[in-house]
C-alpha positions as CSV (number, residue, x, y, z in Angstrom):
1,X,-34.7,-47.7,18.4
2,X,-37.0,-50.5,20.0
3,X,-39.0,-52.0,17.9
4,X,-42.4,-50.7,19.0
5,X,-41.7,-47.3,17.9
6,X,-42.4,-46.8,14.5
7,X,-46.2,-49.1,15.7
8,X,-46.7,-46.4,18.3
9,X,-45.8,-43.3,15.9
10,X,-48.3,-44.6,13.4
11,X,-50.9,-45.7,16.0
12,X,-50.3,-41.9,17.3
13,X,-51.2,-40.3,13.6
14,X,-53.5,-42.8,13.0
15,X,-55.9,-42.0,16.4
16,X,-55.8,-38.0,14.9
17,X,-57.3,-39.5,11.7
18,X,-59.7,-42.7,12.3
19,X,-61.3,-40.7,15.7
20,X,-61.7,-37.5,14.0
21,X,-65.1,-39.1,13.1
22,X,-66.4,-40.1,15.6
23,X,-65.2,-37.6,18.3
24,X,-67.6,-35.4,15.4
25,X,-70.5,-37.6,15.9
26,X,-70.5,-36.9,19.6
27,X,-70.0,-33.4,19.5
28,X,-72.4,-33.2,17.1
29,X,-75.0,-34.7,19.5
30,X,-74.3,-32.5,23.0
31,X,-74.8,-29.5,20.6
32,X,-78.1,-30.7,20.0
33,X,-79.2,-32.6,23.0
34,X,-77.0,-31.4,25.8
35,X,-79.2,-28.7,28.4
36,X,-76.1,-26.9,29.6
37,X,-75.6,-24.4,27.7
38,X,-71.8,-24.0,28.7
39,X,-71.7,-27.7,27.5
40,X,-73.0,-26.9,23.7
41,X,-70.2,-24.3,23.6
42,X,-67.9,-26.3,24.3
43,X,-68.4,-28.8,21.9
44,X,-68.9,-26.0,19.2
45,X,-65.8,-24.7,20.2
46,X,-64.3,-28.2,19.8
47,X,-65.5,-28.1,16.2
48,X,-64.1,-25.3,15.1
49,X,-60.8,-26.8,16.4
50,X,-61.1,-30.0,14.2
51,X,-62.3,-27.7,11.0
52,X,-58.4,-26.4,11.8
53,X,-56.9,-29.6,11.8
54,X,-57.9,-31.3,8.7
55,X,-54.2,-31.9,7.6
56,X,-51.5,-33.9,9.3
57,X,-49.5,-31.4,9.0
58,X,-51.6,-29.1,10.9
59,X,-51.1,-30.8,13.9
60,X,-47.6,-32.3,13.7
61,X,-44.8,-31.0,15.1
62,X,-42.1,-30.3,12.3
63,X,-39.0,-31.0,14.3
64,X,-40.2,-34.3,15.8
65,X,-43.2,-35.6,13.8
66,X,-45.2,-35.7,17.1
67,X,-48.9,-34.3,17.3
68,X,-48.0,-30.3,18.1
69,X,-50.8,-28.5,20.7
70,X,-53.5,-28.6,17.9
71,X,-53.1,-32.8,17.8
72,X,-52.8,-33.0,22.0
73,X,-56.2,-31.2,22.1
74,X,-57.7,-33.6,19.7
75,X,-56.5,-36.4,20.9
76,X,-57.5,-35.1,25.4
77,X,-61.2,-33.8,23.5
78,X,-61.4,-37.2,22.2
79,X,-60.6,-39.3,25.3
80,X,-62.5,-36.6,27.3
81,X,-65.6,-37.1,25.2
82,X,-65.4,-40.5,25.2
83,X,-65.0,-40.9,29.3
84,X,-67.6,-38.4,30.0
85,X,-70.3,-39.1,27.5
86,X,-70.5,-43.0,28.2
87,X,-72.2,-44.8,30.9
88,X,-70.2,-45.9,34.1
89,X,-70.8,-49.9,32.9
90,X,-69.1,-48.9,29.3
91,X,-66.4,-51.7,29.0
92,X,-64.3,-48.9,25.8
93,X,-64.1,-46.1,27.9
94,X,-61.2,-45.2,30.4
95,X,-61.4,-45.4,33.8
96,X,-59.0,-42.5,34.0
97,X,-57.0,-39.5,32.2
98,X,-53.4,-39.8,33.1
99,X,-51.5,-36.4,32.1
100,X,-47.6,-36.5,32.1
101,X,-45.6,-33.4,31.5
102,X,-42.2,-33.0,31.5
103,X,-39.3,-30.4,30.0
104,X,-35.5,-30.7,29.9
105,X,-33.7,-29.6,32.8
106,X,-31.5,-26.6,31.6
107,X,-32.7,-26.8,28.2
108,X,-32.2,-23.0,28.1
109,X,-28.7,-23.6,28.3
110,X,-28.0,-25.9,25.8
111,X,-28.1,-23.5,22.4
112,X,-25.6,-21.8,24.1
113,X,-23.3,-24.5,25.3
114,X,-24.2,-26.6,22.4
115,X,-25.2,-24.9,19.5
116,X,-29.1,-24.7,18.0
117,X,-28.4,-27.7,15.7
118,X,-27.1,-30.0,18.2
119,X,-29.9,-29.1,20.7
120,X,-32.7,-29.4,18.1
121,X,-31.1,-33.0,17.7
122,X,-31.2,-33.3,21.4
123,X,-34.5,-32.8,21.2
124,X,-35.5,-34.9,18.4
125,X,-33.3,-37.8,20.7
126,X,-35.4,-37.0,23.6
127,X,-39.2,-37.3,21.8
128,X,-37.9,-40.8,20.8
129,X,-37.0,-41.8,23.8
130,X,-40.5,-40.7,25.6
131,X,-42.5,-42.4,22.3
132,X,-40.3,-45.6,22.1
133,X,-41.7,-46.1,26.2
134,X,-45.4,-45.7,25.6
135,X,-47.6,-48.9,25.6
136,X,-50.1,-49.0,22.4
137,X,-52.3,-46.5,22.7
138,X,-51.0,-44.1,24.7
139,X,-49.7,-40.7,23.3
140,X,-47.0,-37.8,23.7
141,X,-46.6,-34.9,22.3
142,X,-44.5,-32.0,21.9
143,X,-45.8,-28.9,22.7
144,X,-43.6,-25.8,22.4
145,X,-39.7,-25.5,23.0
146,X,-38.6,-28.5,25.3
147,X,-42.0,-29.2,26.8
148,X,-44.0,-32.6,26.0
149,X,-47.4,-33.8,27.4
150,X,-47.9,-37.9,27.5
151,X,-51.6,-38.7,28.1
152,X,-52.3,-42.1,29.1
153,X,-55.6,-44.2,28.8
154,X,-56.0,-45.6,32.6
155,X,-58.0,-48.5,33.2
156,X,-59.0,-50.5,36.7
157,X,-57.5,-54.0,35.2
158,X,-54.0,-52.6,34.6
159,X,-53.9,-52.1,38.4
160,X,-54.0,-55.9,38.5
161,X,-51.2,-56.5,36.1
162,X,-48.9,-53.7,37.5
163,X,-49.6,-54.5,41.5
164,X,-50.0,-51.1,41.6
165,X,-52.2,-49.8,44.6
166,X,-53.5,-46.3,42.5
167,X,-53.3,-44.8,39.4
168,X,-51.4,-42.1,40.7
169,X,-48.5,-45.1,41.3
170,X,-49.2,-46.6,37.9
171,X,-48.8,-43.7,36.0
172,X,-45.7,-43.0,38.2
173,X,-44.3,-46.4,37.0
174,X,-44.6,-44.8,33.5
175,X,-42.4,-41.4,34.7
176,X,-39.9,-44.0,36.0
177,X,-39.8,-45.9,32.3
178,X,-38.7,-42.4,30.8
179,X,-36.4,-41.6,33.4
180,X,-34.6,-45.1,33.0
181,X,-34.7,-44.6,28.7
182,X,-32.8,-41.4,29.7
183,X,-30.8,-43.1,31.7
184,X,-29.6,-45.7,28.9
185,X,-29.7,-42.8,26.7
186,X,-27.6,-40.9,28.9
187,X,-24.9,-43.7,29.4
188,X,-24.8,-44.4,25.3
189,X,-23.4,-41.5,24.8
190,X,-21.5,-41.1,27.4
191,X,-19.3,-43.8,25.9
192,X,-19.4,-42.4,22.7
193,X,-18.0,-39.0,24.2
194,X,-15.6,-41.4,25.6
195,X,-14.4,-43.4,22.8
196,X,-14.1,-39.8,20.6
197,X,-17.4,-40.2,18.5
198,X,-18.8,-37.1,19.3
199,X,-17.3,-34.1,20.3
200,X,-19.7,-32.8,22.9
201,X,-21.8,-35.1,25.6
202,X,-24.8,-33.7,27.2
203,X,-26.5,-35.5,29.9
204,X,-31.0,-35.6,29.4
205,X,-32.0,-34.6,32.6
206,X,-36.2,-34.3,32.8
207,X,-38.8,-32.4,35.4
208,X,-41.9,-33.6,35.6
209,X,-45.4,-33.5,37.3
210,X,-48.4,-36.1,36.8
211,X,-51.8,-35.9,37.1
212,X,-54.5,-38.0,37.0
213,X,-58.6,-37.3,36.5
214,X,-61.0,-40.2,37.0
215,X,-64.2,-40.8,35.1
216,X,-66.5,-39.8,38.0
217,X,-64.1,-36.3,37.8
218,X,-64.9,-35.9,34.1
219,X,-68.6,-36.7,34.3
220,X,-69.3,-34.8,37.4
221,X,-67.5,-31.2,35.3
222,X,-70.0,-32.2,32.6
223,X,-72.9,-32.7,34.5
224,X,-71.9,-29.0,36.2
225,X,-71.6,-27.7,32.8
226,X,-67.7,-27.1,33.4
227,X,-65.9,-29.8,31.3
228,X,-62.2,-30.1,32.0
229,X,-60.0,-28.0,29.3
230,X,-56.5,-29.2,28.2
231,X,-55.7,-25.4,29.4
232,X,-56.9,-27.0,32.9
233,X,-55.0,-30.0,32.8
234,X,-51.6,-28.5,31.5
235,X,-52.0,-25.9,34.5
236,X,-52.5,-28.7,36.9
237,X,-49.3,-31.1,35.3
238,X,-46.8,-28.1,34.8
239,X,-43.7,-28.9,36.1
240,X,-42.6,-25.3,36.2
241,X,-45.4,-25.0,39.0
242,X,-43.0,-27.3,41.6
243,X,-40.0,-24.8,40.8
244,X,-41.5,-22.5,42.7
């Protein structure tokens, strides 16, 4: 495992705990201040959520120790709240939501071909692979079956270090870091099928769709008293929707 993945695991558990505060704070505040009434449910609603998520366990994923739906939503309400509550000039907030979802190709195959242990393993294999190619700060998470969502924090100055001309190309940079840790994956245990260390060798194979929503996106739903849902976000970076 590269070194950086235990650092990003615990940054991941560690952004459900230390934000839970002040992700609070501001809700706490468009309840009270915030005209749109639409807005002030929202952010009761979001309350409600975090009174459900007090435990770590709550929002982990038993199989792979990754936040579960309950820790995606706190960690998109957070990043949502702070992009769309701060002013354009605010140097800590995003510049952009980017929303990665992928699955395993033929996944519903693979208890049958390979047995429910070995494809919970698979699985297991595969959210490592996905959190061992984050940078610091970003976050995956597993979702339900073989589905994960990555959400990425998007600023204008990693542009500039990438050469990349949009975020849509940066965060496709980060689609074509998992596909390559597949890829080495992929070709690991190949040999090891090879040389007779395992018995079985199946191949990771993802789909995947990205998405990205820009601050002036965010704050424009808020100011229209229709703030962008995770629901909204996972219906726009679905790869099942490209299947046709």
């Amino acid at each position: 495992m590269p070194e950086n993945g235990g650092v990003v695991h615990d940054d991941m558990h560690r952004g459900l705990r230390a934000d839970m505060a002040p992700l609070v704070e501001t809700l706490v505040q468009l309840i009270q201040d915030a005209q749109s009434p639409e807005i002030r449910n929202w952010a009761a609603k979001m309350l409600a959520e975090l009174a459900l998520a007090k435990t770590e366990e709550s929002r982990t994923d038993a199989l792979t120790q990754l936040p579960n739906m309950l820790g995606l939503r706190i960690l998109f309400e957070r990043l949502i709240a702070e992009v769309a509550c701060s002013p354009n000039n605010r140097q800590s907030a995003p510049d952009a939501i980017g929303v990665i979802s992928m699955d395993l190709v033929g996944f519903g195959d693979y208890n049958l071909t390979i047995g429910w242990d070995a494809s919970s393993a698979l699985l297991v294999d595969f959210a490592r692979i996905l959190e061992d190619s984050l940078r610091r700060g970003d976050f995956v998470s597993r979702i339900g079956g073989d589905e994960f969502i990555a959400l990425f924090d998007l600023r204008k100055e990693q542009l500039l270090a990438s050469q990349a001309a949009t975020f849509e190309e940066l965060l496709e940079s980060f689609l074509d870091r998992f596909r390559a840790a597949c890829a080495a994956y992929n070709e690991e245990m190949y040999q090891l099928f090879v040389k007779g260390v395992i018995e079985k060798y199946t191949p990771l194979s993802l789909h995947a769709r990205s998405v990205v929503i820009t601050r002036e996106d965010l704050q424009r739903r808020f100011r229209n008293g229709t703030p962008l849902t995770l629901a909204d976000v996972i219906r726009l970076a679905d790869p099942k929707h490209r299947r046709g």
